[in-house]
LOSEDO-942237 format. One line per field, with one value per residue (C-alpha): residue number from 1; residue in three letters; chain; y, x, z. Coordinates in nm, 4 decimals. Each point is the difference from the previous one (the first is absolute). Example, Ala and Ser with C-alpha at 12.3 -4.5 7.8 and 13.67 -1.06 7.14 Angstrom:
// residues 2
num: c(1:2);
residu: c(ALA:SER);
chaine: c(A:A);
yy: c(-0.4500:0.3440);
xx: c(1.2300:0.1370);
zz: c(0.7800:-0.0660);
//
This chain:
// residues 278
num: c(1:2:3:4:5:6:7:8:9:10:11:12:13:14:15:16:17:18:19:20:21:22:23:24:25:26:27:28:29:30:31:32:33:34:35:36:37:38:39:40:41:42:43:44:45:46:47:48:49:50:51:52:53:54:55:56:57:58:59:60:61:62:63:64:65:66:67:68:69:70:71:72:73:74:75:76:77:78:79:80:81:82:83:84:85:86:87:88:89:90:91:92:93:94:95:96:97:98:99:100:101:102:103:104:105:106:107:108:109:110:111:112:113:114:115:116:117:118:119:120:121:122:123:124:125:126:127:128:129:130:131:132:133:134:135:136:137:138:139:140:141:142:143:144:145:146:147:148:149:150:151:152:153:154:155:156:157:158:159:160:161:162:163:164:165:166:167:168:169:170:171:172:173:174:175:176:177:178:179:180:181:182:183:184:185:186:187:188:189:190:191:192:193:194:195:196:197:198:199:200:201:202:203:204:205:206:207:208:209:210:211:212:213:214:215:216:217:218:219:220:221:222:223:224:225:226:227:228:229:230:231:232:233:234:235:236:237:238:239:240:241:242:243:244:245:246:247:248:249:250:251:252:253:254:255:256:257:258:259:260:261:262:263:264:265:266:267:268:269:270:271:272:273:274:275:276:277:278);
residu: c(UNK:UNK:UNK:UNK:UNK:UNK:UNK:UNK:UNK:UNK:UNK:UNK:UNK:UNK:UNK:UNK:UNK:UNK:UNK:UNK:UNK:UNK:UNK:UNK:UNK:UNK:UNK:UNK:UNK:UNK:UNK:UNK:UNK:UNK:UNK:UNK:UNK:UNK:UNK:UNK:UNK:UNK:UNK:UNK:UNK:UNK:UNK:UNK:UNK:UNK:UNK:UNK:UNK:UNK:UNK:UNK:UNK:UNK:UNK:UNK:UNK:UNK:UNK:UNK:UNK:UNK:UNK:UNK:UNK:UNK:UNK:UNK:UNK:UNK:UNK:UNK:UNK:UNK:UNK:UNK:UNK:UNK:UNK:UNK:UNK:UNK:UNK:UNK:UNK:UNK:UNK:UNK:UNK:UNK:UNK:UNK:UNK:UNK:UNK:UNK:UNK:UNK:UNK:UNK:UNK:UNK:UNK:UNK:UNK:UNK:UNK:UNK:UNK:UNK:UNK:UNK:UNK:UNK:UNK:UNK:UNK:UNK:UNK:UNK:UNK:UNK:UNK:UNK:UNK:UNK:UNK:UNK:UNK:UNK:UNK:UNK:UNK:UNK:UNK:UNK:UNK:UNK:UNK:UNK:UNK:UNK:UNK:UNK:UNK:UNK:UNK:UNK:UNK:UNK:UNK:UNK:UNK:UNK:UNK:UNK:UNK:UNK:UNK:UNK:UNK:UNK:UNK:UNK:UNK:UNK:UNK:UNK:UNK:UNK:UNK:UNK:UNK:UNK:UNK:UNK:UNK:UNK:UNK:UNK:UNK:UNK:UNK:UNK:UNK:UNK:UNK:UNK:UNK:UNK:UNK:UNK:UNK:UNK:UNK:UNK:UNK:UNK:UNK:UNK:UNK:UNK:UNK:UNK:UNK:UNK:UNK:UNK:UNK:UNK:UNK:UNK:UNK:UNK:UNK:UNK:UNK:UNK:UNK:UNK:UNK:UNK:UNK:UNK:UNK:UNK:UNK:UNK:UNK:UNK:UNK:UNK:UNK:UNK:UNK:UNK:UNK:UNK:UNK:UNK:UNK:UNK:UNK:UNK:UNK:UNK:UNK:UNK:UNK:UNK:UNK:UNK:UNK:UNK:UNK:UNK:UNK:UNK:UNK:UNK:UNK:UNK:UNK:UNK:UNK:UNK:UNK:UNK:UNK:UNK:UNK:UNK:UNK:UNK);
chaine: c(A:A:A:A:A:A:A:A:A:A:A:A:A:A:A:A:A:A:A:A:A:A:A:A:A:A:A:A:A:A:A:A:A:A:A:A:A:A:A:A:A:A:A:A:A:A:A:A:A:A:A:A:A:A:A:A:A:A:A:A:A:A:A:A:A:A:A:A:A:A:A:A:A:A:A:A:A:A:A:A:A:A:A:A:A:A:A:A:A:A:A:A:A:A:A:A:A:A:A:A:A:A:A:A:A:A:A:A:A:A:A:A:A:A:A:A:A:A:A:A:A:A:A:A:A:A:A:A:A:A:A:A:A:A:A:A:A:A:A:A:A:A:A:A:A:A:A:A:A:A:A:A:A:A:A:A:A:A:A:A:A:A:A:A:A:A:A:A:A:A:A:A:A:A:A:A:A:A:A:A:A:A:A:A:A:A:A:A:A:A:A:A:A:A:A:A:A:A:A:A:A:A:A:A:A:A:A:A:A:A:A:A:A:A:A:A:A:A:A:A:A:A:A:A:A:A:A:A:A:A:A:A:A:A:A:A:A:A:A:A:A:A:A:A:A:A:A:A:A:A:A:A:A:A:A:A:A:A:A:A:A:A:A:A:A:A:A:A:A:A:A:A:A:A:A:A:A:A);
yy: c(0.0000:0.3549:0.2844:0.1694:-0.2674:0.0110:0.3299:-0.0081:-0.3147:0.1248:0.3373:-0.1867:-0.1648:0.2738:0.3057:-0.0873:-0.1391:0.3449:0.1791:-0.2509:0.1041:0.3342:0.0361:-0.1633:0.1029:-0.0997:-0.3154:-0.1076:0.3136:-0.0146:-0.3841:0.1587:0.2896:-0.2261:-0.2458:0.2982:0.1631:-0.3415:-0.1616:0.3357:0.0424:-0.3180:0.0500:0.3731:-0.1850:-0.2623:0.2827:0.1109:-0.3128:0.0112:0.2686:-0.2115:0.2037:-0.1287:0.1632:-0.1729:-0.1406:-0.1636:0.3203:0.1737:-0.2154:-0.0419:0.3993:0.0458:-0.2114:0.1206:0.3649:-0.1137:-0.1401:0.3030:0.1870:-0.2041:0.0126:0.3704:0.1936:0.2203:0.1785:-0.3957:-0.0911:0.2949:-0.1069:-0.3785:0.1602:0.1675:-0.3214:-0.2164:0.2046:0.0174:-0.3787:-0.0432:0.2038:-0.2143:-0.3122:0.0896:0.0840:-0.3551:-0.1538:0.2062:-0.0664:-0.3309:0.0232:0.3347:0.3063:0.1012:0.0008:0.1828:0.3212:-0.2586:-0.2500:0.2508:0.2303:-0.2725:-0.1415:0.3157:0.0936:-0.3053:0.0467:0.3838:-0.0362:-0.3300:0.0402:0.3433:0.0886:-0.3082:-0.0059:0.3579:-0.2108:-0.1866:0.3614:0.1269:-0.3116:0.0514:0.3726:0.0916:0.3891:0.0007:-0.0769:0.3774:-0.1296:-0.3883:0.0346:-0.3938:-0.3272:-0.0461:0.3193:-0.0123:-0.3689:0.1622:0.2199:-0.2384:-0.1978:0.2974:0.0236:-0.3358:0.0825:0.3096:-0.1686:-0.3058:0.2521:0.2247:-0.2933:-0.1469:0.3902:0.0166:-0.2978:-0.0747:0.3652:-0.0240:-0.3077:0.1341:0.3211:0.0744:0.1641:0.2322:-0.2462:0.0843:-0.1560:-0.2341:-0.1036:-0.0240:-0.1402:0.0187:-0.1357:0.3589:0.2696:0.3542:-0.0684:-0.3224:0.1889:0.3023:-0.2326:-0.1930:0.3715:0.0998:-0.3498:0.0082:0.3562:-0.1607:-0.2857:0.1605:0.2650:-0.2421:-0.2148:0.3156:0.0562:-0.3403:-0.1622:0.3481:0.2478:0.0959:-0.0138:0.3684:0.1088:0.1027:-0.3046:-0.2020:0.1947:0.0170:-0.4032:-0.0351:0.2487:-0.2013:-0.3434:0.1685:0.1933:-0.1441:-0.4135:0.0111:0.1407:-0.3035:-0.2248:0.1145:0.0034:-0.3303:-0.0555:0.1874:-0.2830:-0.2731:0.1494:0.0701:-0.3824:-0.1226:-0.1704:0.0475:-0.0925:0.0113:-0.3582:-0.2924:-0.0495:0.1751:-0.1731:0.2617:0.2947:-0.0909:0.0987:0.1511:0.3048:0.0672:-0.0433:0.2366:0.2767:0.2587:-0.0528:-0.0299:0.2873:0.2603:-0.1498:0.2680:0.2788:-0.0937:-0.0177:0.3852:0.1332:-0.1898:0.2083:0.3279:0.0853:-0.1010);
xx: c(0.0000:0.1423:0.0579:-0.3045:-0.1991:0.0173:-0.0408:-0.3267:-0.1219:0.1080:-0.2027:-0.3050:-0.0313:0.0949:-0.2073:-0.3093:0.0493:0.1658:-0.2656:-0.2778:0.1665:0.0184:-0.3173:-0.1678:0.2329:-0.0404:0.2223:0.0429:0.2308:0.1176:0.1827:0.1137:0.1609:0.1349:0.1525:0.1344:0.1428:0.1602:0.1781:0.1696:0.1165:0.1610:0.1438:0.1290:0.1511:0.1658:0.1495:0.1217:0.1652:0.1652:0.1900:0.1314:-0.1914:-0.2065:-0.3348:-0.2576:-0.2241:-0.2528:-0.0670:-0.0197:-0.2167:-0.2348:-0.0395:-0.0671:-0.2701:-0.1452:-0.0136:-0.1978:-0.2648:0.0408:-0.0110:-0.3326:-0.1861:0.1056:0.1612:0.2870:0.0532:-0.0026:0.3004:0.1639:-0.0050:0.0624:0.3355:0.1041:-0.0006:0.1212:0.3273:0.0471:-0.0360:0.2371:0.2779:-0.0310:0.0201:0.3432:0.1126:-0.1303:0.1860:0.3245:0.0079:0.1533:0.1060:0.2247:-0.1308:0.1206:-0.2208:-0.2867:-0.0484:-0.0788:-0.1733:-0.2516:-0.0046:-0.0634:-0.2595:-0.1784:0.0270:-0.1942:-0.3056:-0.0146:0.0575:-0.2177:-0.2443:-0.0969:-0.0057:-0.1853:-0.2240:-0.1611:-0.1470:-0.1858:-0.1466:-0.0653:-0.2125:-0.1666:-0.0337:0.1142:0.0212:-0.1391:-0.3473:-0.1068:0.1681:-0.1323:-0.3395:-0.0332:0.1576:-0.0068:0.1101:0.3102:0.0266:-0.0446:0.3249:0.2179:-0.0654:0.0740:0.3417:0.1041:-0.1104:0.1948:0.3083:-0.0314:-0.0393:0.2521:0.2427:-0.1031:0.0762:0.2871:0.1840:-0.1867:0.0894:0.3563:0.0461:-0.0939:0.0991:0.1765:0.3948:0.0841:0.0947:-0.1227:0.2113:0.2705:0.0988:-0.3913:-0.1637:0.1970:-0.3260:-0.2268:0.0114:-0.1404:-0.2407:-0.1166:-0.1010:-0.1614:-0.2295:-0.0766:-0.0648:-0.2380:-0.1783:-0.0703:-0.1595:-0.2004:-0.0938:-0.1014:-0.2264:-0.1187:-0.1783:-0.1330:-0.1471:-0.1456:-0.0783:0.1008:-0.1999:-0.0310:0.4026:0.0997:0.1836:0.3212:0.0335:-0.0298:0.2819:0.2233:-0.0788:0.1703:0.2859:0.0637:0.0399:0.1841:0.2893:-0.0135:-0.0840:0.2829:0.2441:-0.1176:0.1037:0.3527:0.0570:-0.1045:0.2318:0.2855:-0.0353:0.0206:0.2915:0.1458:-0.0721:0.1227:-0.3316:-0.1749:-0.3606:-0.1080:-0.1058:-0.1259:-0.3259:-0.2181:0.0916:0.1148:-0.0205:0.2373:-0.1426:-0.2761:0.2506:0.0987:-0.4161:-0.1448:0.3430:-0.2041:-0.3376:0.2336:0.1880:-0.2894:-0.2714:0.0113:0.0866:-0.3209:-0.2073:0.1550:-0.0913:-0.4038:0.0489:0.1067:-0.0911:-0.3052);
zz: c(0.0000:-0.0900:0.2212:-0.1471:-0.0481:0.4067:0.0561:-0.1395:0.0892:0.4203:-0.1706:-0.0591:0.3135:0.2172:-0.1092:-0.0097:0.3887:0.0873:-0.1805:0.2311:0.3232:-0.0566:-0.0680:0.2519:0.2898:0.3137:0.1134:-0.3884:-0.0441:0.3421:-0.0653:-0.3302:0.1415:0.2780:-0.2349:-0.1755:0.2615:0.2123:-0.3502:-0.1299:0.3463:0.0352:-0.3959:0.1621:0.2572:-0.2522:-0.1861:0.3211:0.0623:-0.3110:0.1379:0.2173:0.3004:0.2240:0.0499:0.3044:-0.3096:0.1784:0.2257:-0.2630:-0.1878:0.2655:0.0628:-0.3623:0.0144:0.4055:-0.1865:-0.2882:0.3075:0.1825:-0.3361:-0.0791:0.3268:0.0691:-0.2403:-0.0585:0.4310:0.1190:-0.2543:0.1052:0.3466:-0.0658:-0.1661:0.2778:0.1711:-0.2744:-0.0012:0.3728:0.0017:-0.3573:0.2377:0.2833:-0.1994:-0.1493:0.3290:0.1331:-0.3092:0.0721:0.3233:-0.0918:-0.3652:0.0179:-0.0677:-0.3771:-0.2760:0.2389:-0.2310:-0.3320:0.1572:0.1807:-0.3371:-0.1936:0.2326:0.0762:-0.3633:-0.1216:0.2614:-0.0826:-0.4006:-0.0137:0.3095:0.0676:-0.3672:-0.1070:0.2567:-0.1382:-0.3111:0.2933:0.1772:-0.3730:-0.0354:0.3150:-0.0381:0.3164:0.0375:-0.3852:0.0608:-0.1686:-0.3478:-0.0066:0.1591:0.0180:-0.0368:-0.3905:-0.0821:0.1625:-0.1519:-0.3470:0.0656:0.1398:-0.2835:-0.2194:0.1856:-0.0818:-0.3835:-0.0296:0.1524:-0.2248:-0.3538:0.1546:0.0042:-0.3292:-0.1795:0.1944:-0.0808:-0.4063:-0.1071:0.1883:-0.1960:-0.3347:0.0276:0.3046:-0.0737:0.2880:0.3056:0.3503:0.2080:-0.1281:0.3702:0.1666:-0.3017:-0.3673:-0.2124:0.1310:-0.1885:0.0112:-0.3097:0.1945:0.2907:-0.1862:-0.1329:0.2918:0.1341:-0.2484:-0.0409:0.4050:-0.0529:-0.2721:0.1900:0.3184:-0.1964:-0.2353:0.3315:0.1581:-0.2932:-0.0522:0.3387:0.3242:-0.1178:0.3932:-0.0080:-0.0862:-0.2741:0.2130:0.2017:-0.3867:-0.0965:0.3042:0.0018:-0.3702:0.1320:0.3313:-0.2238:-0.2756:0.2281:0.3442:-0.1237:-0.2234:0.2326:0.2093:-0.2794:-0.0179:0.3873:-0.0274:-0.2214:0.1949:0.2907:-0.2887:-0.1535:0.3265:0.0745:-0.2765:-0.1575:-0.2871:0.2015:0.3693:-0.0572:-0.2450:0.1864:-0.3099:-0.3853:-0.2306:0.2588:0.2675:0.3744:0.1301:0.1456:-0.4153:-0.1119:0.3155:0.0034:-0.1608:0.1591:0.4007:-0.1193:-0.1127:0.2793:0.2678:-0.2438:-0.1877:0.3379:0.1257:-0.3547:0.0738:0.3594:-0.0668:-0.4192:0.0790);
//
């Protein structure tokens, strides 16, 4: 089986049950984002490994996944407090480990640590408040309207991507980055720009007319600037690592951290544009 033969078979398969549990919410999109959140941390803290450093995985792990609950059952205050706990406790486990092991590699393995559960938790678990509309309830006045634009998110990032990396192929001739990610180029990502404006426009036009025009556009901008720059950071910790994937757990698309880097990435800047553009 091909590469792209794969891809869109894993395509087939996976959309329309992201597109289901988005829509109806609830605890369908709260195991999704849960999955989503636990495996790219773990395939964060493989990179990190790769480093040879030695982040506390399974803490962090486990508070990426107790802030999506938090994030689920109370919203965005909770999983700021959870945090502040989560980091005390990440600070006293290294000093529980060093106690024993010797104390150098403290400043990596807590960076790397707290870097996963902040980059991966906190951030991911805003898709999770979006969903439930915490402090947005003026904007998505019930359940199936905030469905509607989550599901719009995921569409813009997937056509984003597609323009990005089709027109980069075809077309693309001014590099990016040859260090972060040599394949991206500038003509790439001006089309994944303009296609996400499209996109988002194009479904408040067709299925959010309550969705104003402003928050339509600033969606498309979000995706086009701020999910793209969350591709190539993800690529900075894979380049850093030395891998050309997070993992092999999805054929044809690597891990779940290199499918979701955009959507992690541009999460909470998509939920403080819902909160204060409104």
């Amino acid at each position: 089986m091909s590469n792209l033969t794969a891809r869109v078979l894993v395509a087939a398969i996976a959309i329309p049950v992201i597109v289901a549990a988005s829509y109806l919410g609830g605890s369908y999109f709260f195991i999704f984002t849960t999955a989503l959140v636990i495996i790219s941390a773990n395939e964060f803290y493989f990179l990190a490994k790769k480093k040879n450093l030695d982040p506390a995985a399974k803490v962090g792990v486990t508070s990426v996944g107790a802030m999506n609950a938090v994030a689920y059952g109370f919203g965005i205050r909770a999983v700021l407090d959870i945090l502040i706990f989560i980091i005390g406790f990440v600070l006293f486990y290294e000093l529980l480990r060093k106690r024993t092991d010797g104390v150098r590699g403290t400043f990596e393995n807590v960076g790397s640590t707290l870097t996963g559960i902040v980059y991966i938790g906190l951030f991911g678990s805003m898709l999770t408040i979006t969903r439930q509309r915490y402090g947005i309830e003026n904007i998505f006045l019930n359940d199936r309207s905030a469905g509607l634009f989550v599901i719009t998110l995921f569409a813009t990032i997937w056509i984003c991507d597609s323009a990005a990396y089709f027109v980069g192929k075809a077309a693309g001739k001014h590099k990016m980055s040859k260090f972060v990610s040599p394949n991206k180029t500038w003509e790439g990502a001006v089309a994944g720009f303009l296609f996400a404006i499209a996109t988002s426009i194009s479904a408040k036009l067709l299925m959010m007319p309550y969705l104003n025009f402003k928050l339509a556009l600033g969606t498309g901008v979000v995706v086009g600037t701020i999910g793209q720059v969350g591709d190539f950071v993800e690529s900075m910790f894979k380049r850093d690592a030395g891998v050309k994937d997070s993992s092999e757990m999805i054929p044809g698309h690597g891990g779940v951290f290199d499918r979701f880097d955009s959507l992690l990435f541009s999460a909470p800047f998509i939920y403080l544009m819902l909160k204060y553009l409104n």
